[in-house]
N, CA, C and O of each residue as an XYZ file, in Angstrom:
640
protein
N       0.822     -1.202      0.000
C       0.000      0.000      0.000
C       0.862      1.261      0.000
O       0.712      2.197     -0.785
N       1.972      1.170      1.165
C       2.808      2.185      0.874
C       3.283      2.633     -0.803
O       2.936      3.678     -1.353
N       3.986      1.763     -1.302
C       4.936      1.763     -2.588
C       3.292      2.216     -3.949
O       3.464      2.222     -5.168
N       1.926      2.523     -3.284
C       1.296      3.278     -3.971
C       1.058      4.672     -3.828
O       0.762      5.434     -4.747
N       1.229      5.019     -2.422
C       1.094      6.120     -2.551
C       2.319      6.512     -2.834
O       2.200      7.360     -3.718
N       3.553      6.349     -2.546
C       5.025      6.866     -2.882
C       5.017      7.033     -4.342
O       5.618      8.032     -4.735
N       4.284      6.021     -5.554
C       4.058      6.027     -6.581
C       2.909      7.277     -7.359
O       2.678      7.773     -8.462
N       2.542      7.327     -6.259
C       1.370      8.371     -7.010
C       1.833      9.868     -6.320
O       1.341     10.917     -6.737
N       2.768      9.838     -5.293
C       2.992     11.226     -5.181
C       4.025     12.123     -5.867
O       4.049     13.335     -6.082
N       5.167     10.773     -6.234
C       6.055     11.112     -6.903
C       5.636     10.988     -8.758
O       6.336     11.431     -9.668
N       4.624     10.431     -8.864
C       3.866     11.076    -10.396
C       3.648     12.242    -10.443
O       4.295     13.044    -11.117
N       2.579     12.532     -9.638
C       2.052     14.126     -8.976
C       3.099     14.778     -9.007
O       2.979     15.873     -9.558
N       4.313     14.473     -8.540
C       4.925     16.116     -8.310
C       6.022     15.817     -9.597
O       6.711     16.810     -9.832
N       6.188     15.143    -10.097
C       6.502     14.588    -12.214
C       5.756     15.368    -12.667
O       6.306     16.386    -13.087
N       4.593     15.318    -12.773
C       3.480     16.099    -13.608
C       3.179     17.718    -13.079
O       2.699     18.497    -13.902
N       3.414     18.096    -11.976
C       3.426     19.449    -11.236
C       4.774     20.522    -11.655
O       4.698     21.750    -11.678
N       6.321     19.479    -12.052
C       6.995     19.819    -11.724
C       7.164     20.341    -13.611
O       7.500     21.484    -13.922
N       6.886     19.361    -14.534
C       6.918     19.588    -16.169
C       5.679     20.641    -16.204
O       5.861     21.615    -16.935
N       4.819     20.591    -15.719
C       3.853     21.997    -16.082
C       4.350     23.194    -15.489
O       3.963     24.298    -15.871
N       4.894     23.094    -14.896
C       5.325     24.619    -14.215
C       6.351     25.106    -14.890
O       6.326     26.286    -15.239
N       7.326     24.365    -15.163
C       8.426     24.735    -16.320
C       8.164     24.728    -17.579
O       9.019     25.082    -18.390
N       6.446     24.161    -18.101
C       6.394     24.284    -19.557
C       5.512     25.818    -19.516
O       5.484     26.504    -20.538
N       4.942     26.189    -18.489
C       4.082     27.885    -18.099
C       5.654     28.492    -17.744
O       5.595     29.623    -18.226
N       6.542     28.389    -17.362
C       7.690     29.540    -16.889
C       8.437     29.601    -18.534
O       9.031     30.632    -18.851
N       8.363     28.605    -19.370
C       9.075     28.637    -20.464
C       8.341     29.600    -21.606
O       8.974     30.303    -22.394
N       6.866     29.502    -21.549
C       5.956     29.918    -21.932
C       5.801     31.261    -21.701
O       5.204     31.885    -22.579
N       6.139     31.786    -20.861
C       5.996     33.589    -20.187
C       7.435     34.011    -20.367
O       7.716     35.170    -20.672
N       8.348     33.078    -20.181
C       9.575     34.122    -20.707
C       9.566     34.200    -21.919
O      10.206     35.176    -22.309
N       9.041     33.497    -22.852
C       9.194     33.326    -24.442
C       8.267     34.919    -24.802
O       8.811     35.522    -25.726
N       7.215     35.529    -24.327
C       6.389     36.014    -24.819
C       6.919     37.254    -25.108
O       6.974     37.714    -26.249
N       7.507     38.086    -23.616
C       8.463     38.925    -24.277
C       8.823     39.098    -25.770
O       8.184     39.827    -26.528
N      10.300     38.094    -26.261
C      10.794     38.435    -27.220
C       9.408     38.167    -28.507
O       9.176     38.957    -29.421
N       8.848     37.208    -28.317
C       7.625     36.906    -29.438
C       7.398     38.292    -29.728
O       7.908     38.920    -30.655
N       6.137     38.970    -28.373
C       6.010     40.183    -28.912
C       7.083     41.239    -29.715
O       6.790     42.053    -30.591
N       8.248     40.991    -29.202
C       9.179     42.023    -29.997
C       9.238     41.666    -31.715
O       8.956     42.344    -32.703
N       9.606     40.651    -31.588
C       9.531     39.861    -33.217
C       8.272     40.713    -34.017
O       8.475     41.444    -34.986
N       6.873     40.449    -33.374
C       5.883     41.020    -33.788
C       6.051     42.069    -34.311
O       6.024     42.167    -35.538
N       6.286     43.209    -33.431
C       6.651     44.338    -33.473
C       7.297     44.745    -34.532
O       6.800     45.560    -35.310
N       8.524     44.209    -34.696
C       9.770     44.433    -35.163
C       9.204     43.904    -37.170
O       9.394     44.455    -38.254
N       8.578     42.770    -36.799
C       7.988     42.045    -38.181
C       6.763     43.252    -38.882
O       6.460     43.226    -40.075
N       6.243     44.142    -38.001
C       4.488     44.791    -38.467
C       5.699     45.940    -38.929
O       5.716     46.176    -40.137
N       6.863     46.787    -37.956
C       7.427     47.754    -38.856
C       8.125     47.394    -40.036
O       8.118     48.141    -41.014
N       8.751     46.267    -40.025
C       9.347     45.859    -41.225
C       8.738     46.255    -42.677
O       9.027     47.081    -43.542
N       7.548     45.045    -42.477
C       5.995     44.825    -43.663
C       5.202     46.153    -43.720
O       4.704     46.526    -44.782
N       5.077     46.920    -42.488
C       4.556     48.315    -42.799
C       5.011     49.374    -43.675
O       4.353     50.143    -44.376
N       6.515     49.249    -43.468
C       7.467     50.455    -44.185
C       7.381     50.152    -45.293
O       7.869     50.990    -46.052
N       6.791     48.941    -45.948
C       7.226     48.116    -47.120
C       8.886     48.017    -47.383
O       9.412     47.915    -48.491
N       9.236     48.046    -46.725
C      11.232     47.257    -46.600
C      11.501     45.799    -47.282
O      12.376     45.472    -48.083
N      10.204     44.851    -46.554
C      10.269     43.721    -47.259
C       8.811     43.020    -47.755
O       7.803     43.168    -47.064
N       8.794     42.462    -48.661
C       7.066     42.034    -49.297
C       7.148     40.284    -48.447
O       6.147     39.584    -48.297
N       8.743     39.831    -47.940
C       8.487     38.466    -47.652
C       9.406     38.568    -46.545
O      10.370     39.328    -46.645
N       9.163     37.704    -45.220
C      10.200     37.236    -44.360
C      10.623     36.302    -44.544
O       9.763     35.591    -45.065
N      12.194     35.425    -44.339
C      12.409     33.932    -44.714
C      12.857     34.006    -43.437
O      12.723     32.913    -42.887
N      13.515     35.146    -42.462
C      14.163     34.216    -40.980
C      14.222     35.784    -40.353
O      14.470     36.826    -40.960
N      13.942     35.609    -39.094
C      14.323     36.159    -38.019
C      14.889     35.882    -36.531
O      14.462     34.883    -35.951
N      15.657     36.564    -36.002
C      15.853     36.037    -34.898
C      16.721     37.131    -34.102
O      17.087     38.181    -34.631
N      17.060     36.719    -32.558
C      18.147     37.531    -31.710
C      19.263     37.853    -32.306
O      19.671     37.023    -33.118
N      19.944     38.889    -32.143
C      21.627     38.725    -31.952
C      22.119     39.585    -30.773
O      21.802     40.768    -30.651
N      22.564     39.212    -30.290
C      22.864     39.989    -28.604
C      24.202     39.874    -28.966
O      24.591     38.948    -29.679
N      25.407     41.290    -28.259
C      26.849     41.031    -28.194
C      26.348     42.563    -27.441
O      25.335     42.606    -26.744
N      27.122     43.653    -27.671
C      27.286     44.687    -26.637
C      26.175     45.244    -26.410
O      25.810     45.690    -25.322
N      25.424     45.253    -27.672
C      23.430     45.736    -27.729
C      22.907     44.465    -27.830
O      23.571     43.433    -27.743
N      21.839     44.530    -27.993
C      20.721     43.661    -28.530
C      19.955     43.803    -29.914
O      19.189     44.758    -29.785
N      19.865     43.374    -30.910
C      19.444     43.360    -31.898
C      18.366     42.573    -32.340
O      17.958     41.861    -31.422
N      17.629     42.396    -33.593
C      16.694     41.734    -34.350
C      16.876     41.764    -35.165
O      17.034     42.875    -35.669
N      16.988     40.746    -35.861
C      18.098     40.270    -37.642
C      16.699     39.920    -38.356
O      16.116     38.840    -38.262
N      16.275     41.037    -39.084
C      15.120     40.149    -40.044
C      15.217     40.104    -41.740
O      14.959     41.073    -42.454
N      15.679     38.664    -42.265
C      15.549     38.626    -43.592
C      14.529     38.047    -44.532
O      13.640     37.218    -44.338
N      14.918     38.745    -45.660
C      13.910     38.578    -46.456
C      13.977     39.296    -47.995
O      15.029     39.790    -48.400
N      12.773     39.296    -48.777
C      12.751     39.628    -49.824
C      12.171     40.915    -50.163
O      11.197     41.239    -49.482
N      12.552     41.716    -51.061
C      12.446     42.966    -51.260
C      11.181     43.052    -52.661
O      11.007     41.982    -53.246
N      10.543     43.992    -53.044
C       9.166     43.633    -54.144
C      10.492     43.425    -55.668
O      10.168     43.064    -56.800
N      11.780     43.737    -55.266
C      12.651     43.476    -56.853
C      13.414     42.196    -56.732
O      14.387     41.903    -57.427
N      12.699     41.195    -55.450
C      12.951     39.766    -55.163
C      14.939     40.131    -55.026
O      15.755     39.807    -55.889
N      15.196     40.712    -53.975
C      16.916     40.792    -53.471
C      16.624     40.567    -52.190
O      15.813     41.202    -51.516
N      17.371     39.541    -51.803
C      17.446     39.158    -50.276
C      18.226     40.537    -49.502
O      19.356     41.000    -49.655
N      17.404     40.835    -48.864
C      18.252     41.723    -47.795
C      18.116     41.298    -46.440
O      17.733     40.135    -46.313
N      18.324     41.923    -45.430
C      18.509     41.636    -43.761
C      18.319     43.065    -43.141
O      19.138     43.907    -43.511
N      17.352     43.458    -42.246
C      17.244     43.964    -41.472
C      17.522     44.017    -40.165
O      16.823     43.440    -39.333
N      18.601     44.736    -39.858
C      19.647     44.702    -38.060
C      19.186     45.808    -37.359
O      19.592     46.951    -37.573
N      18.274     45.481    -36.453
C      16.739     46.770    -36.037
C      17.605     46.525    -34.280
O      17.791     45.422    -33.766
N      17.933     47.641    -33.771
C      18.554     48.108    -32.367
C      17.156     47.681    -31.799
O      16.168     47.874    -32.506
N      17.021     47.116    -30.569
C      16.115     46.516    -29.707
C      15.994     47.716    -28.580
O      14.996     47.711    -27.860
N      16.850     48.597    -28.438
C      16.261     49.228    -27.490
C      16.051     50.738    -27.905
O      15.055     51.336    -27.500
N      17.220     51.509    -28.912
C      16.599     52.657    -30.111
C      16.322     52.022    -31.312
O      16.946     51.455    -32.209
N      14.592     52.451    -30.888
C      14.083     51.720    -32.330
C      14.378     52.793    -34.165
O      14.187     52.552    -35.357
N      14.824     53.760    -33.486
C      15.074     54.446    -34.621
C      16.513     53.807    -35.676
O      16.741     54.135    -36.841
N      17.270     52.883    -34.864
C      18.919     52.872    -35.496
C      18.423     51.519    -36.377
O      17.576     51.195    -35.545
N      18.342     50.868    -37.027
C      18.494     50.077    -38.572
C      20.013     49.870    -39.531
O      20.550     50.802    -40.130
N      20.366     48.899    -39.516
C      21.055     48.140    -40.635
C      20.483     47.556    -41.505
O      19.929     46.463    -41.384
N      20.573     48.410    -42.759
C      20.164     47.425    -44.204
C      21.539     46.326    -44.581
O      22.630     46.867    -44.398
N      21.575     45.469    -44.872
C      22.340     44.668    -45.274
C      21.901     43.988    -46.372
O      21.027     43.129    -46.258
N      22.688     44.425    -48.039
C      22.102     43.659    -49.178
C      23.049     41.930    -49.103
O      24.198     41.654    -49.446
N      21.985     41.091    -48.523
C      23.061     39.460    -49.025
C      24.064     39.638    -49.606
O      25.196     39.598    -49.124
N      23.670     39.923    -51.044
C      24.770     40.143    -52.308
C      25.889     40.451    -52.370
O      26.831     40.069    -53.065
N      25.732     41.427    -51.341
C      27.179     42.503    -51.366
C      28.348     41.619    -50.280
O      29.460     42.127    -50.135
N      28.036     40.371    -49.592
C      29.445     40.213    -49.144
C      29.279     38.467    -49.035
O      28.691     37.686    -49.782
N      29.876     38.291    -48.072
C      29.697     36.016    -47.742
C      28.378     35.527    -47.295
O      27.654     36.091    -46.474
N      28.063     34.086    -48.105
C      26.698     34.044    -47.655
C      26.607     33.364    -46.453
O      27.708     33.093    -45.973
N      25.733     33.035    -45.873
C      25.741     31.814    -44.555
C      26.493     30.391    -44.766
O      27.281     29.906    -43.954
N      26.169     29.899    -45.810
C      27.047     28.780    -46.473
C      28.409     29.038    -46.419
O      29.220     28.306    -45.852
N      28.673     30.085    -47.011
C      30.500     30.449    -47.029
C      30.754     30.554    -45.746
O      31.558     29.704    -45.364
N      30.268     31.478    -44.701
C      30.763     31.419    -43.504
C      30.485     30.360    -42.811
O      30.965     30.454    -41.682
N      29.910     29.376    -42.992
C      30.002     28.160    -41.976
C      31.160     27.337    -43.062
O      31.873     26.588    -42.393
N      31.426     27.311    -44.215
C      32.457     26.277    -44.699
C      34.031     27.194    -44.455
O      35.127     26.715    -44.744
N      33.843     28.431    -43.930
C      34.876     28.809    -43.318
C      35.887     28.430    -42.015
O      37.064     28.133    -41.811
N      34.606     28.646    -41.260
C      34.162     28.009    -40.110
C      34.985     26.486    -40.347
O      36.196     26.330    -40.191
N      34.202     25.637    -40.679
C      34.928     24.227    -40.560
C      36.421     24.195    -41.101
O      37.216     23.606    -40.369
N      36.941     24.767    -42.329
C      38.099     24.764    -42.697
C      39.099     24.994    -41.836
O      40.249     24.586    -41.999
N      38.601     25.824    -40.644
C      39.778     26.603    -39.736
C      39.641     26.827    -38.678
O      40.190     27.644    -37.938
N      38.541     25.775    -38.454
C      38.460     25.677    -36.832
C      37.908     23.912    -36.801
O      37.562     23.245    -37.776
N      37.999     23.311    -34.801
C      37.890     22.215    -35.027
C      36.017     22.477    -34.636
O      35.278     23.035    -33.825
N      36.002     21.885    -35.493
C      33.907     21.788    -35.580
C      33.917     20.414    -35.953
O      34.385     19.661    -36.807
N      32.901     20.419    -34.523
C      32.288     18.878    -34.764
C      30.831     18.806    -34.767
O      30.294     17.726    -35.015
N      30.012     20.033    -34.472
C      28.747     20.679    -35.048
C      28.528     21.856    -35.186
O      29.068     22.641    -34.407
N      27.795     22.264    -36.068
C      27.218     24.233    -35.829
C      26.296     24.167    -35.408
O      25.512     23.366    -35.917
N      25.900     24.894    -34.348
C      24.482     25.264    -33.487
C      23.794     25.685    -34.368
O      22.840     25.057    -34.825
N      24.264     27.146    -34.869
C      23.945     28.335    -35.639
C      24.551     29.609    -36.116
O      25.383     30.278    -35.502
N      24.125     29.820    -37.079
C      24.860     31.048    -37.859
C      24.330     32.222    -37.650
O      23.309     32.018    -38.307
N      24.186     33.422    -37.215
C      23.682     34.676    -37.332
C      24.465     36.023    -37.941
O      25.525     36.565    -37.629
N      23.482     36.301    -38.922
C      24.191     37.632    -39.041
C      23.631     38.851    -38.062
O      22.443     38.928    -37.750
N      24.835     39.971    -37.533
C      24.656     40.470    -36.946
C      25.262     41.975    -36.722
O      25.646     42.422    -37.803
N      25.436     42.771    -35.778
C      25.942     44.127    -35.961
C      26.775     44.242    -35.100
O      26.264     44.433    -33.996
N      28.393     44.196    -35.106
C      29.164     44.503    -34.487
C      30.076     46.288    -34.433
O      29.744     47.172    -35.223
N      30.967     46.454    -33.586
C      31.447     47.525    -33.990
C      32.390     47.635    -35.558
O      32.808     48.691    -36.032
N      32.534     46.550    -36.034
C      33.644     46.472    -37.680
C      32.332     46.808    -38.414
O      32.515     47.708    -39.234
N      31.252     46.424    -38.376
C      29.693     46.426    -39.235
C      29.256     44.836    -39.118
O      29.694     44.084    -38.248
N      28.318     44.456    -40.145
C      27.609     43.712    -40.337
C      28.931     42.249    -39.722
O      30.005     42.851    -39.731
N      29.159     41.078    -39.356
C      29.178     40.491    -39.218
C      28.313     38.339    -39.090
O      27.314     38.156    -38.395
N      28.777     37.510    -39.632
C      28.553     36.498    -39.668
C      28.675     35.663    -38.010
O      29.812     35.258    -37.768
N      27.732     35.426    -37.030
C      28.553     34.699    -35.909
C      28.337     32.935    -35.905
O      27.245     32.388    -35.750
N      29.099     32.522    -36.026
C      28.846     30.935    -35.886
C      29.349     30.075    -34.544
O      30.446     29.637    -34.194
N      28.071     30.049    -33.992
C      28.228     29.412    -33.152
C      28.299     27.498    -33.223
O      27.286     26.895    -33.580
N      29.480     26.785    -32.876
C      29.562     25.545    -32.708
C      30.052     24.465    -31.733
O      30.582     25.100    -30.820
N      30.128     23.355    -31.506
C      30.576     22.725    -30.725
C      31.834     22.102    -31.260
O      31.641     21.574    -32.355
N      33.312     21.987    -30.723
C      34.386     21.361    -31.239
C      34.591     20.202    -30.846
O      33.916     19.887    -29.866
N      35.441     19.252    -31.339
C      35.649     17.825    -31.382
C      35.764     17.671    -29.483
O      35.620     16.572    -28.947
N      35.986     18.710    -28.825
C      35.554     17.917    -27.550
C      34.506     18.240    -26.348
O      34.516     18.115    -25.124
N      33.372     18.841    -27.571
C      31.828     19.470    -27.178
C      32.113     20.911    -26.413
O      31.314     21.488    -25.676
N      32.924     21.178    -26.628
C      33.252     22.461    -25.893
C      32.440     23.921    -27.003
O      32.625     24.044    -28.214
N      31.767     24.635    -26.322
C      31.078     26.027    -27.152
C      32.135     26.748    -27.557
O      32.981     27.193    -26.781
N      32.145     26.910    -28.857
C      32.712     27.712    -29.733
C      32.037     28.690    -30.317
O      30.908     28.357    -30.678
N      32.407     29.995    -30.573
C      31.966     31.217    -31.185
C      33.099     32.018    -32.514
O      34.086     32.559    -32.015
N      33.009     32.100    -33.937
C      33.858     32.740    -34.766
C      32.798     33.956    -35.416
O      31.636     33.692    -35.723
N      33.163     34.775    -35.506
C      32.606     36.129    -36.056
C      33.438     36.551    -37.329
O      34.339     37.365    -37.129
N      33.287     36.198    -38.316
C      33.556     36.585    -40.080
C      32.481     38.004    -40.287
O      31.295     38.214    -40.031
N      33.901     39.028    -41.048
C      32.996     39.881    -41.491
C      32.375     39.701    -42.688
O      32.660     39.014    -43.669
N      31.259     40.614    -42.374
C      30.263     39.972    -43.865
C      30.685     40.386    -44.858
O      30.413     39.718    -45.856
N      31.435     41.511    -45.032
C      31.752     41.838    -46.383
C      32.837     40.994    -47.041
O      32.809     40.760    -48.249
N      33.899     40.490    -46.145
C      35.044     39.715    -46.777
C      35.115     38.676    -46.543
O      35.661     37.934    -47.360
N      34.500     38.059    -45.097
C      34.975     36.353    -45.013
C      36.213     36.669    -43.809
O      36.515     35.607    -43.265
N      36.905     37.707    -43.326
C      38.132     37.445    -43.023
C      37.656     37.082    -41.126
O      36.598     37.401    -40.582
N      38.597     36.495    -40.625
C      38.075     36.059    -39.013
C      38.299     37.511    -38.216
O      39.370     38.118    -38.187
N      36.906     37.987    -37.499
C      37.300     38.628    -36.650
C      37.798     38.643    -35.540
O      38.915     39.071    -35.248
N      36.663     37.976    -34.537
C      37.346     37.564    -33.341
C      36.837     35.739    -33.530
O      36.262     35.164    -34.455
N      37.315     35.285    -32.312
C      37.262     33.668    -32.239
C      36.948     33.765    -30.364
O      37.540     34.210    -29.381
N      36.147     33.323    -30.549
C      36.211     32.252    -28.520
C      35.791     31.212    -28.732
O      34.842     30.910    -29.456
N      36.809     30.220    -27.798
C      36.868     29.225    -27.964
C      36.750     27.901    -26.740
O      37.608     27.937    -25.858
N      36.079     27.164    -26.704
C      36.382     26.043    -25.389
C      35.711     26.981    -24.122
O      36.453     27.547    -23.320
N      34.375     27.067    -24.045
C      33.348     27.724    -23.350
C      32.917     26.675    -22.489
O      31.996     26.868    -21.696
């Protein structure tokens, strides 16, 4: 009789303990959602872009919102929108420098990568920047930042 209730309390607080962390995961997420929103209605409002293909964070000394996409003369550009002055904007035309592909086969050529998390383009003090974040052959977090216009390595951290 015991080894039922021990069984059913320790379900109970299994099931108490995954809902509370799937509602705390849920309320911190909403924040940035709404910003995305935000950030997505000025985009499509200004007419800047007729299509989104990706958005997301880039955090380093500010905080940013990287939104790309297609322009009505179909040219991929990227929008680098300051998260806290909403007035400051980076246009970034794709075209004009390395694509995500090049900077991650950079990435592997010259560093030890044994996965990429993810690639972001983003706004540093040099300008536009590539950051690739990965794990190296001994799971350790790795970070390389390629500028976007050339490919060349800016900074590197390594074994996080």
């Amino acid at each position: 009789m015991k080894k039922k209730w021990i069984l059913a309390i320790v379900v109970l607080l299994l099931v108490t303990v995954t809902s509370s962390l799937g509602i705390l995961y849920t309320l911190a997420k909403k924040p940035e959602e709404a910003e995305f929103l935000r950030v997505q209605t000025l985009v499509m409002d200004q007419g800047l872009l007729t299509e989104i293909t990706d958005m997301y964070a880039y955090n380093s000394v500010k905080s940013y919102v990287t939104v790309i996409g297609l322009t009505s003369e179909a040219e991929e550009v990227a929008y680098i929108l300051d998260k806290e002055d909403n007035q400051t904007a980076f246009e970034v035309k794709l075209a004009d420098g390395i694509s995500k592909e090049q900077a991650e086969q950079l990435t592997r050529d010259e560093a030890d990568v044994n996965e990429i998390l993810s690639i972001k383009l983003g706004q540093e003090e040099i300008g536009p920047v590539w950051e690739v974040t990965y794990l190296n052959s001994n799971d350790a977090l790795s970070y390389t930042y390629l500028d976007f216009k050339t490919g060349d390595w800016w900074k590197r951290i390594s074994n996080l």
